[in-house]
C-alpha positions in Angstrom: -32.2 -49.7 -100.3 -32.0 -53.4 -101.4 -29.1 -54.5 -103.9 -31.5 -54.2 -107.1 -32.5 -50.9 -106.1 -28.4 -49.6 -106.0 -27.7 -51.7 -109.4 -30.7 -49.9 -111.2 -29.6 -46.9 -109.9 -26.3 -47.6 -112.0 -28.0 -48.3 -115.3 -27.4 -45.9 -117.8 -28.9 -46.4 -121.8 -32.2 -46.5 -122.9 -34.0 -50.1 -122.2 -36.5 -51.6 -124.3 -38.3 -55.2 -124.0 -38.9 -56.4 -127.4 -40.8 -59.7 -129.0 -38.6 -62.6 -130.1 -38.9 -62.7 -133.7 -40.3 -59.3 -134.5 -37.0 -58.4 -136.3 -35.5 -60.5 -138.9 -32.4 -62.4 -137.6 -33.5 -62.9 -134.2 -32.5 -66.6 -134.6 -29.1 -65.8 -136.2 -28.1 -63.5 -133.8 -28.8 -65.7 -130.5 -27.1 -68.7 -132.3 -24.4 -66.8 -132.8 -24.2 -65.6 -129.1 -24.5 -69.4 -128.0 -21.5 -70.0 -130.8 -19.9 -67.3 -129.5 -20.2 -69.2 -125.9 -19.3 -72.1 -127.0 -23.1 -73.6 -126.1 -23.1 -75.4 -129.4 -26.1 -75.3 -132.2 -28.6 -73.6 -131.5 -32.3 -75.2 -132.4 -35.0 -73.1 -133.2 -38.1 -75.3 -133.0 -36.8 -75.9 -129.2 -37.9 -72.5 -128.1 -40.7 -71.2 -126.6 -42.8 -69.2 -128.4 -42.9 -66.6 -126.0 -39.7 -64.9 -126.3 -37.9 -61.4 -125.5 -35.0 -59.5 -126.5 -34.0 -56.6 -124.9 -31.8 -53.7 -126.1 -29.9 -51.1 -124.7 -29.3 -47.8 -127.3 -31.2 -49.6 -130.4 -28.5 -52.9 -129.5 -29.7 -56.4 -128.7 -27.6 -57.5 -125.6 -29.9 -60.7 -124.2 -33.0 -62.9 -124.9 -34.9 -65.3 -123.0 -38.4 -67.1 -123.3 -40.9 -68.8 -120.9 -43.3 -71.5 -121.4 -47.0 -70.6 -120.7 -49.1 -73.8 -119.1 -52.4 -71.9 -120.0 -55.2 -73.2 -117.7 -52.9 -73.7 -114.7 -51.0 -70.4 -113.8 -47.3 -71.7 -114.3 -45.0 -70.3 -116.2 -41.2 -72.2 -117.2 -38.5 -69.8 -117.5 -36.4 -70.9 -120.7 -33.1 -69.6 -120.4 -31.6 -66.6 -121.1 -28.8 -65.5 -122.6 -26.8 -62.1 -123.2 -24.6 -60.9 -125.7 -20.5 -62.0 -125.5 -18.5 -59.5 -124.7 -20.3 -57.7 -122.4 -19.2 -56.0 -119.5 -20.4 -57.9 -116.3 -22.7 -54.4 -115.2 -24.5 -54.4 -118.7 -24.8 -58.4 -118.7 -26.3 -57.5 -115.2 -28.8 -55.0 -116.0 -29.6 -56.8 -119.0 -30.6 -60.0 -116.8 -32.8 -57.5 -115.1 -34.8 -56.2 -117.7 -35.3 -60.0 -119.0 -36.8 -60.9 -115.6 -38.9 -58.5 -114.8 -40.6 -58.4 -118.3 -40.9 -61.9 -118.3 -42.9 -61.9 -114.8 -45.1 -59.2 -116.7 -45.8 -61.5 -119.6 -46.5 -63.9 -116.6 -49.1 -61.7 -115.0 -50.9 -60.6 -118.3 -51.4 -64.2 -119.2 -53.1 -65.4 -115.8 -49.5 -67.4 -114.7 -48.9 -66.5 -110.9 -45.9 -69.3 -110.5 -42.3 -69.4 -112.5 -40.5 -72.0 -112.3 -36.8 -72.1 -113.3 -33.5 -73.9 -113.6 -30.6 -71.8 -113.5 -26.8 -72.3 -111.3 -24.3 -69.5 -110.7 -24.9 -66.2 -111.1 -28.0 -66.2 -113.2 -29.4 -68.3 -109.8 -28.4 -65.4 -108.1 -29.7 -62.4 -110.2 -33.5 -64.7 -109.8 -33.1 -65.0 -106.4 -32.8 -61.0 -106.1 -36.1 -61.0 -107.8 -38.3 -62.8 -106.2 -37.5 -66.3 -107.0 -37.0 -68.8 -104.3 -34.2 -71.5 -104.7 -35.4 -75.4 -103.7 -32.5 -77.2 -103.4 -28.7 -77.0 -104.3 -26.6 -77.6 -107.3 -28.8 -76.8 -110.4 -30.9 -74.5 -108.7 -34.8 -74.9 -108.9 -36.1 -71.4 -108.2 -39.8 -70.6 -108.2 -41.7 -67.1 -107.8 -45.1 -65.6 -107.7 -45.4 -63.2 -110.4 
């Protein structure tokens, strides 16, 4: 058994993959995470308009967003970001759930390549799913979806 395998095994709460923007305050609440992380303002008209939230028992706990490139098959992953305060196995699993939605999007949309910037443990939690790191520092991770 691989390392996602034994962290879903873990999971407890019901998971749902949600559209960014289908519930009123989407904005306000991710700003407020970033506040909350000391990210600084958030700005709206930066973000992809393919976006995600996912909840855990009816409670947002992360969002992230990909950029389709229609008519080439590649994909940006956007950031993502989880609700402070979390505990580091929810924060985890949410990560999870982000990723593997937002390789599903990928697929339904004719994308077969993500390509991604992430460092640290978010670099990590990519790897484990299928993403391959190019080089060091800022990590450039790619994956077939």
């Amino acid at each position: 058994m691989n390392d996602v395998e034994d962290e879903q095994e873990q999971e407890v709460g019901r998971w749902v993959v949600r559209s960014y923007g289908e519930k009123v305050g989407d904005y306000q609440m991710v700003a407020g995470w970033m506040e909350g992380r000391g990210m600084g303002r958030l700005l709206e008209n930066l973000l992809p308009p393919m976006g995600i939230v996912v909840e855990c028992d009816g409670e947002a706990v992360a969002a992230s967003w990909i950029y389709l490139c229609y008519g080439i098959g590649v994909g940006f992953w956007e950031g993502l970001i989880t609700k402070p305060g979390l505990s580091p196995a929810m924060g985890l699993a949410a990560c999870r759930h982000c990723l593997g939605a937002l390789k599903a999007i990928a697929v339904a949309n004719d994308v077969s390549v993500i390509k991604a910037y992430a460092k640290g443990t978010l670099a990590r939690q990519a790897e484990k799913h299928g993403f391959v790191k190019l080089d060091e520092g800022l990590s450039s991770l790619i994956t077939i979806a």
